[in-house]
N, C-alpha and C positions, 0 to 999 in steps of 0.2 A: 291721310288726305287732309287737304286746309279741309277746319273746322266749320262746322255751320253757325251764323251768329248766334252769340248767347245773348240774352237783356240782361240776366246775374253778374256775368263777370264788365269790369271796365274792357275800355277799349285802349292800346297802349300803342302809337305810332312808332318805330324803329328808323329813322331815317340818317342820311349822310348830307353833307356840303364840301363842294367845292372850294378851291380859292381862286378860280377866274371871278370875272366880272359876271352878272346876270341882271338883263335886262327884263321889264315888266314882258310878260305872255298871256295871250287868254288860251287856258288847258281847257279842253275838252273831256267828258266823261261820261258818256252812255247817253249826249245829245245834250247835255248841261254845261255851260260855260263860267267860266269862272277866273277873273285877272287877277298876278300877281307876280313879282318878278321869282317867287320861290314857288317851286313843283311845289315839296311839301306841304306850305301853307295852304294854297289851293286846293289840295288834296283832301285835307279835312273838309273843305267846306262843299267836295264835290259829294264825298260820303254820307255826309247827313242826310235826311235824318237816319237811313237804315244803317248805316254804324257813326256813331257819337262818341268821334277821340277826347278822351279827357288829360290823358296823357303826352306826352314826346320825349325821348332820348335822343339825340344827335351827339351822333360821332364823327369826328374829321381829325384833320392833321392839324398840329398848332398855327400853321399857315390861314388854314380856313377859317381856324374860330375864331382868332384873331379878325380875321376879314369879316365874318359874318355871321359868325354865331349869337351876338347880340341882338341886328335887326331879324334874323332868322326867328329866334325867339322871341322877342316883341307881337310878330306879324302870327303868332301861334297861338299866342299869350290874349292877345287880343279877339281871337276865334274862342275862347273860352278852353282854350288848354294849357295844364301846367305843364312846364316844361323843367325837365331834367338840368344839372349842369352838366354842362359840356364833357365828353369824353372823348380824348385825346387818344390818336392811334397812329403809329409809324404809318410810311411811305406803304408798306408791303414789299421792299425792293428784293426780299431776301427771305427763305423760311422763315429764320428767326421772326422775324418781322411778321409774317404770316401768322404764326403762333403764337404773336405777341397780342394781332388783333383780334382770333377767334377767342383767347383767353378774355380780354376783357367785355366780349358783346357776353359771352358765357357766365362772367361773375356776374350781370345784370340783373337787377332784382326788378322783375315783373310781377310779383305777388300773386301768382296765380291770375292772368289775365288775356285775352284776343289780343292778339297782334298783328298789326297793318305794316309790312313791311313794304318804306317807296326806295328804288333802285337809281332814282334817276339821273344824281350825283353821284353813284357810287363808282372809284377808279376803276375802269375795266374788270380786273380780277375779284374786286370786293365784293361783287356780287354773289360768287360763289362762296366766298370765306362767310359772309352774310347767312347764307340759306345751310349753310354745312352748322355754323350756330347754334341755330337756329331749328334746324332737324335735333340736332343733338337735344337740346332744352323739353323739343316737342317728346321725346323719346323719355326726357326725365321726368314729363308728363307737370313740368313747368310752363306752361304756358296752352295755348291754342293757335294757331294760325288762320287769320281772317281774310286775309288777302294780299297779295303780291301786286305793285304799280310800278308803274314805268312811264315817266312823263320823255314822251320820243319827239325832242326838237328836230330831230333832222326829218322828221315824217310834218312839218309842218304843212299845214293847209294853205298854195299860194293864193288865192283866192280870198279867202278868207282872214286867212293868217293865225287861225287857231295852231294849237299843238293838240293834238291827241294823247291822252293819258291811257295804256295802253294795260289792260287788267291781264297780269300774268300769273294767276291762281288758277291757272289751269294747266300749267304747265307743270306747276309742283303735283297737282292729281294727278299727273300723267307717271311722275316718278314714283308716287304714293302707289299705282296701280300695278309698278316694273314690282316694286318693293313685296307689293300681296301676291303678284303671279311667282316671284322666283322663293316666296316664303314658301308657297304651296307645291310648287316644282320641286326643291329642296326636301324639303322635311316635310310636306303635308299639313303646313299651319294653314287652316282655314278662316283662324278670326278675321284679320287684314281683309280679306275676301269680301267678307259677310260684310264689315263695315262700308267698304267700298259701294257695294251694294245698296244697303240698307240708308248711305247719303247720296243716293242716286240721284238727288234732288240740287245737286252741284251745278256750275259752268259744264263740264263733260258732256253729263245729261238733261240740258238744255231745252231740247227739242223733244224730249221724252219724258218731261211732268207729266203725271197724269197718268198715265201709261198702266195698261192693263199686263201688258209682258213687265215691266219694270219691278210691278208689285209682285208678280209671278214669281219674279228671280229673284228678289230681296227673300220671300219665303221661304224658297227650293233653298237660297243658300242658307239660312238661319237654320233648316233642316237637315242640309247637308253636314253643315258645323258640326251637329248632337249627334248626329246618328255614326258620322267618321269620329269623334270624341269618343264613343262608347266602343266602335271598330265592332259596326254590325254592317257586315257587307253586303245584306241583301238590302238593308234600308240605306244603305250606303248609294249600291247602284239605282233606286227609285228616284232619291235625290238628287242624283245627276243625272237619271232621265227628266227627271223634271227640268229641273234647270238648263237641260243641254232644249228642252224643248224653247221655252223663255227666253235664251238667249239667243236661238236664232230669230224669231219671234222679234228682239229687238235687232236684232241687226238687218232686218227687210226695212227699220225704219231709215228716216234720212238723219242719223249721226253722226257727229262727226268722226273722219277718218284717224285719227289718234285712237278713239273708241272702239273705232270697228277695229280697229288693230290690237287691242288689249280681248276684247270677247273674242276673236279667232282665237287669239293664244288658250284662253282659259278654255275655250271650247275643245281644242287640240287636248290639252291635256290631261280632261275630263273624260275624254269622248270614250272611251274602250272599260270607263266605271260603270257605264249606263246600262242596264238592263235592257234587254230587248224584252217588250210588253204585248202581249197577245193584243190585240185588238185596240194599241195607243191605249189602253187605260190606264190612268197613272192617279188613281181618285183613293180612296178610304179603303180599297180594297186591294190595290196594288200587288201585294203581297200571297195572298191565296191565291193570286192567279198566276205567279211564276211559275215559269217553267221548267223545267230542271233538264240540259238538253245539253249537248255537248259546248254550244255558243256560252251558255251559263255557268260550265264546268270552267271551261276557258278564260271568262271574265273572273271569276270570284277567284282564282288562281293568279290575274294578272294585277289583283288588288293586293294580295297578300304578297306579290312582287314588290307593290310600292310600298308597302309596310313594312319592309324591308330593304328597301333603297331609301327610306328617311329614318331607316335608323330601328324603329320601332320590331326588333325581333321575339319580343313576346307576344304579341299582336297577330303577327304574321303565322306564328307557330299555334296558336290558338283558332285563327280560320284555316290552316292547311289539317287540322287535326278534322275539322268538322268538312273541307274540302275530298279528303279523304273517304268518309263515311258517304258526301253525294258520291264519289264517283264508283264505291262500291253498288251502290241505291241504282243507279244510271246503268251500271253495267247487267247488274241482275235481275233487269226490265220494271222496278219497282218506284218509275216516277210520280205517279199518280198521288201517291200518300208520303211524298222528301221531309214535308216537314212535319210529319208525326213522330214526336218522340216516342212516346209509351209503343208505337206499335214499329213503322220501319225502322226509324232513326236505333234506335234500342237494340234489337233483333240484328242489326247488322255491326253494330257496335262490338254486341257479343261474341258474333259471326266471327271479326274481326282477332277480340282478343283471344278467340278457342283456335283462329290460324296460328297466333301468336305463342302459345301453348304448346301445337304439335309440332311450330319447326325447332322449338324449342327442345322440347322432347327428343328430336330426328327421327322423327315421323315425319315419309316422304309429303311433298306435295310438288304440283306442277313449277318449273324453273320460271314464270312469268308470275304466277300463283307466290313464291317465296319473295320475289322482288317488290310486289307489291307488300306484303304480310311485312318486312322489313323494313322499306320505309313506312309503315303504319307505325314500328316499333320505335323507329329515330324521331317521328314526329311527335308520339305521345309522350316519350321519356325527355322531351326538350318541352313540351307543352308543359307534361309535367311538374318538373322542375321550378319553371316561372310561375303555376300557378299556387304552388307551395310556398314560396318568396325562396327560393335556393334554397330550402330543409333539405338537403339531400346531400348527399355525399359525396355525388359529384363536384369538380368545381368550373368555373366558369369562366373565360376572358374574351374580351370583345372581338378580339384577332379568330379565336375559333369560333365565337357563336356567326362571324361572319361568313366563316368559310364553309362551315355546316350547312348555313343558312342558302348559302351558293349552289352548293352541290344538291341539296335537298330539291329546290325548285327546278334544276335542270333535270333530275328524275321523274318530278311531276309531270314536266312536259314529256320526258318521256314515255311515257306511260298510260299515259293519255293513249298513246296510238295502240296498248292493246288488251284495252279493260275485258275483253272477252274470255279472257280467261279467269273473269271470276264471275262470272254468270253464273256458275254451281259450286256447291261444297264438295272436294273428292270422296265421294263415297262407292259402296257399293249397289246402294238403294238399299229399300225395304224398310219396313218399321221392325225394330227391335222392341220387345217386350221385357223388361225389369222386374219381377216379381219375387217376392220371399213366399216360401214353403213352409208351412208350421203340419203339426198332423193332422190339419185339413184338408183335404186336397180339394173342397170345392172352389177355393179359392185359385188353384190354377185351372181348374175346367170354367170358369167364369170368365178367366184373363182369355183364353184361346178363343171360347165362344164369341166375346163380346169387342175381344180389343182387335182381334184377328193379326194377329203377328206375321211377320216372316222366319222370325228367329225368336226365340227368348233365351235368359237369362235369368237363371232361376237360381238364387240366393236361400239352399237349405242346410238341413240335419244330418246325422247319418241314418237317424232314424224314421224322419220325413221322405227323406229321397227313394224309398220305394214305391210311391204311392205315382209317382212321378208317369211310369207308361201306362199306368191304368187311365188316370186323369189325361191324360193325351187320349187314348184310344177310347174313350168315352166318349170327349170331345169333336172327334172325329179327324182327329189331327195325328194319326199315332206316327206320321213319319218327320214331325214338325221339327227343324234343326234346333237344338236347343247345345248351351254352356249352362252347367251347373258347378255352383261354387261351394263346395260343403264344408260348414264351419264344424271346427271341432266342440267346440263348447258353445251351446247355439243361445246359453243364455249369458254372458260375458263374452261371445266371441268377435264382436263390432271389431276389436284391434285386428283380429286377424285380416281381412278386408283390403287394407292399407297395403300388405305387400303384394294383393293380386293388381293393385292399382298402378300398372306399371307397363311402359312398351317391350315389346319384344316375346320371346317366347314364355308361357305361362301367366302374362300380362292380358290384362281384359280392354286397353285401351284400343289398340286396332280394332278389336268388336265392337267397342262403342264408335269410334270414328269413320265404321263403314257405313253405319246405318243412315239411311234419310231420314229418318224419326226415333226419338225415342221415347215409349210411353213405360212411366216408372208407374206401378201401382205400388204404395205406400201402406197399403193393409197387407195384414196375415202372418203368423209365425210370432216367434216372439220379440220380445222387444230389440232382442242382437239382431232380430234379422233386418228388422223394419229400419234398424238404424244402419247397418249394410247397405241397404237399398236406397237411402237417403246421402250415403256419401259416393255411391255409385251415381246417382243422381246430380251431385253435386259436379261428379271429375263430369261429368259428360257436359255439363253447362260450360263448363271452363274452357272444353274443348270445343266451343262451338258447334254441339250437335245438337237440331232445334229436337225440342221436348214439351212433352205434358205432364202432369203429375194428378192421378187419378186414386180414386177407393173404391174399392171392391165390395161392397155390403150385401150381408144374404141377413134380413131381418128374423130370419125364423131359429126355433131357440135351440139351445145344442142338441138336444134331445131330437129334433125332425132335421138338423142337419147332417147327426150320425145316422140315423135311419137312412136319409136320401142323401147323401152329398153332393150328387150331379145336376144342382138346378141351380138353373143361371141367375146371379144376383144382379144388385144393379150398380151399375158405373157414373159416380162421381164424379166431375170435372174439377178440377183446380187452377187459379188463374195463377200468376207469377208472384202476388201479393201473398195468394195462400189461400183467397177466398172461394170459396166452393161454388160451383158455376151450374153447368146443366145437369141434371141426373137423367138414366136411364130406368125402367122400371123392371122388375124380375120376372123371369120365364118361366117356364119347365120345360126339363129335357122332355 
C-alpha cells in the first residue's frame, strides 16, 4: 500500500518533462491554488507543509532536457529543492527501449526515502513502466510510496481556468489490496492483509477514521495473522468470525465502491473459516464455548482444505489428525468435554490406536468401522512423518504428498456421512476381570465380590489353580465364566505370557477385545504373575479396550488370612498416571 508519511525519512519527488511548449497554469489541489507553467514545480508547493520535497529526479528524452530541464530545475531549486541531474531515457518505441527505461529509474539512488511520484508529463505508456519501477524498489524495500499526482489539463476548470491536480494514490491501494486478497487466495499470506488493515487510515478509508468497525478489523486481522501463523484452526475460525463480523460492520458504512469491492472479496473468501458462535459471542471466552457439531466438523475440515490448496501439507495433515479424533468425539455423543485432553480427547485417541491394532492384527471389525481406522492410519503416519522432520524411512515428493493429500480429504468428506458407526467399540459387552492367583485364594473371592465381573481371567500356578471353584462358589459366583492361564514356572514364568498374547485360537486377544471394560487387579501371586497381569494390561490398552487398574488389599496378617481366607478386602483405584485414587474399605463374608 503507499506508505503513510514519515517525518524521518526525506521526501524525494520522481517526475517527467515533456518537449512540447508549456504555458503558465494555476493547479489546483484539495482547494489550494498555486501558478506555474510546470505541474511539477507547483506540486511541491501544493504539498507543503504535510509533505516537504527536498529532493527531485527528472527524467525525459534528450529532447526535453534540452528544452526544459534547466528552467524545470531552477523553478524547483528555488521551492527549496535539490534537484537531481537530468536522466535521460529513450522514446519507449520498442521493448528494448522499455527496458531501457525501467533499468535506469531502477538504478536510482533514493537512499532509503518517501517518494512523490507526478504522472503529468509522463508519455502515455510511462506511466506504467513508472509505477512497475517503482513497485519493484518498494518490494526491495528501497524506498516508500507517498503519493501518486496527475496534474489533468484537459479537466481544466472553464470558469475559472484552474487545472486540477488529481491525487492517484488510491488507485495504487487499490492494487496493493488485489496484491493482499490474491496473496491470501493463493497461499494463505495474511501479512499484506493485516497491513492493509492496520493503514486503514489511507485515501481508501477516508470516510471511516475513526471508526469503531475499522479498529475492530485491524485487531481481528493482526489476530487472524498469529493464530493462522501458528495453524490453530479453532482460533483461526474466532478470528474470522470476528473480522467477518467488522467487516460487514464496515461495509453498512458509506465507502467508497473500490472498497466495498475489495471487503466483499476478502469477506467471500473468509466466510466458511468462521465459526459459528452460540449466542454471537466472540469475547475472551470464544473458545469454551464452541461447539463441536457437524457445521464445526465441516469448517475445521474445509480449513485444512486450504492448508492444502496453499501449499502447506504439513499443516493440513496436523489439523486432519486432530479433525479425526473430533469426529470420533461427535460420533460417540461425547461433545460436551472435545477439548479435554487428559480425559475425551485421550480416551478416544487410544480408542483409535487399539482400532488400529486389531485391524492390524485381522481382527474383524465393521467395513465403515475399518475405513474409518484406516484413514486414522494414513493420517497419523503422514502427520507423523512431518512432525519428526522425515526421520523416518519413508520417503517423500511433492507429486505424492499432493495426491495423498487429495484423496485423503475426499475420504473425509466422505465419511462424514456415516460416523455412526463408531458410536461403539465392537465388543461383546461386559467387564472382564484380570487377576493373578497365588496360594491365596482370598484374593480372587475379593476380585468377584467387589469388582463384580462378567468374565475373568485368572493368571495362575498349577498349584494355585485348585483353589480356583472353591473361591468362586464361596463367592457366590460358582458358575462365573472364567479363562485361566496357567504358568509353568510361576516364579520366572512372565515369558511365557507373550505367546498367549496372540489372535486367533489359543490366543487371549478376542477375550480382551470383547469386553466393554476391563478391570486388571495388579496384586496377588508372585511376582511372575503380577507381571503377567501387567503385560495383559498392557495388550489390552493398545487394543483400545477402556480399563482400570486396581489392588486388592486384605490388611490382616497371614496368620488370620489362612485361618479366614473368604473376607472381602478392600479395592484400590488406580488413575492412568499410577496414582492411587478412591479406596473401598473391607467386609466380612
Amino acid at each position: 500500500m503507499p506508505d503513510q508519511p514519515r517525518a524521518h525519512l526525506p521526501v524525494h519527488l520522481l517526475t517527467s518533462v515533456g518537449a512540447r511548449q508549456y504555458e503558465p497554469v494555476e493547479y489546483e489541489l484539495r482547494g489550494r491554488p498555486c501558478s506555474s507553467a510546470y505541474c511539477p514545480a507547483a506540486l511541491v508547493k501544493l504539498l507543503a507543509p504535510r509533505l516537504q520535497v527536498q529532493r527531485a529526479t527528472i527524467i525525459a528524452t534528450k529532447d526535453a532536457i534540452d528544452r526544459h530541464y534547466h528552467n524545470l530545475a531552477e523553478e524547483l531549486r528555488r521551492a527549496g529543492v535539490e534537484v537531481d541531474p537530468a536522466v535521460e531515457i529513450p522514446l519507449g518505441g520498442n521493448e528494448h527501449e522499455l527496458e531501457t527505461i525501467f533499468e535506469r529509474i531502477a538504478q536510482l539512488q533514493f537512499n532509503p526515502s518517501q517518494v512523490v511520484l507526478d504522472v503529468t508529463y509522463s508519455l502515455r505508456h510511462l506511466p506504467f513502466v513508472l509505477l512497475a519501477a517503482l513497485s519493484y524498489l518498494r518490494g526491495l524495500e528501497k524506498l516508500q510510496l507517498a503519493g501518486v499526482y496527475y496534474g489533468a489539463f484537459e479537466a481544466k476548470d472553464q470558469q475559472s481556468g484552474r487545472c486540477p491536480v488529481l491525487d492517484l494514490t488510491w488507485l495504487v491501494e487499490l492494487l496493493d489490496w488485489f496484491s493482499a486478497l490474491r496473496s491470501f487466495h493463493r497461499s494463505g499470506g495474511l501479512r499484506e492483509l493485516t497491513e492493509m488493515l492496520a493503514a486503514g487510515t489511507g485515501r481508501l478509508f477516508r470516510v471511516a477514521q475513526g471508526s469503531p468497525a475499522l479498529g475492530k478489523a485491524k485487531d481481528a486481522a493482526r489476530w487472524l495473522e498469529a493464530a493462522h501463523g501458528a495453524r490453530l484452526p479453532l482460533e483461526v475460525g474466532i478470528a474470522v468470525a470476528r473480522l467477518k463480523q467488522a467487516l460487514e460492520e464496515l461495509r453498512r458504512q458509506q465507502l467508497p465502491p473500490p472498497l466495498q469491492r475489495a471487503l466483499a472479496a476478502l469477506l467471500e473468501h473468509t466466510l466458511r473459516m468462521a465459526v459459528k458462535q452460540a449466542g454471537g459471542d466472540l469475547g475472551r471466552n470464544a473458545k469454551q464455548q464452541l461447539v463441536l457439531d457437524r457445521r464445526e466438523l465441516e469448517r475445521q475440515l474445509a480449513y485444512a482444505e486450504l492448508l492444502a490448496k496453499w501449499g502447506d501439507g504439513p499443516a493440513a495433515f496436523l489439523v486432519l489428525r486432530e479433525w479425526m479424533i473430533n469426529a470420533a468425539l461427535w460420533a460417540q455423543r461425547r461433545e460436551q468435554d472435545w477439548l479435554d485432553y487428559e480425559g475425551a480427547r485421550r480416551s478416544v485417541e487410544v480408542w483409535l490406536n487399539g482400532m488400529a491394532q486389531r485391524l492390524q492384527l485381522g481382527m474383524g471389525l465393521p467395513a465403515q468401522l475399518q475405513s474409518f481406522v484406516r484413514l486414522w492410519q494414513k493420517i497419523r503416519e503422514r502427520r507423523n512423518a512431518f512432525a519428526h522432520a522425515g526421520m523416518t524411512q519413508s520417503a517423500w515428493s511433492a507429486e505424492d504428498l499432493a495426491c495423498s493429500t487429495t484423496e485423503i480429504l475426499k475420504q473425509c468428506h466422505h465419511l462424514l456421512d456415516g460416523l455412526e458407526a463408531l458410536a461403539t467399540a465392537p465388543s461383546a459387552g461386559g467387564r472382564l476381570v484380570v487377576t493373578p492367583l497365588g496360594l491365596a485364594p482370598g484374593v480372587l473371592f475379593t476380585a468377584v465380590r467387589r469388582l463384580a465381573p462378567d468374565r475373568l481371567l485368572i493368571v495362575t500356578s498349577e498349584a494355585a489353580r485348585g483353589r480356583i471353584d472353591e473361591a468362586l462358589a464361596c463367592a457366590g459366583r460358582p458358575d462365573l465364566r472364567r479363562t485361566e492361564v496357567v504358568l509353568a514356572d510361576p516364579h520366572e514364568g512372565w515369558r511365557e505370557i507373550e505367546a498367549r498374547l496372540v489372535p486367533g485360537p489359543g490366543g487371549l486377544l478376542e477375550e480382551l477385545v470383547q469386553a466393554a471394560e476391563v478391570v486388571v487387579n495388579i496384586t496377588g501371586g508372585t511376582t511372575a504373575l503380577q507381571i503377567s497381569v501387567e503385560r495383559i494390561a498392557e495388550r489390552a490398552r493398545s487394543l483400545g479396550v477402556p480399563q482400570r487398574r486396581v489392588a486388592l488389599v486384605d490388611r490382616r496378617s497371614r496368620e488370620e488370612q489362612d485361618a479366614a481366607p473368604y473376607v472381602e478386602g478392600e479395592v484400590v483405584e488406580f488413575d492412568e498416571a499410577g496414582r492411587a485414587g478412591r479406596q473401598d474399605s473391607t467386609e466380612g463374608c
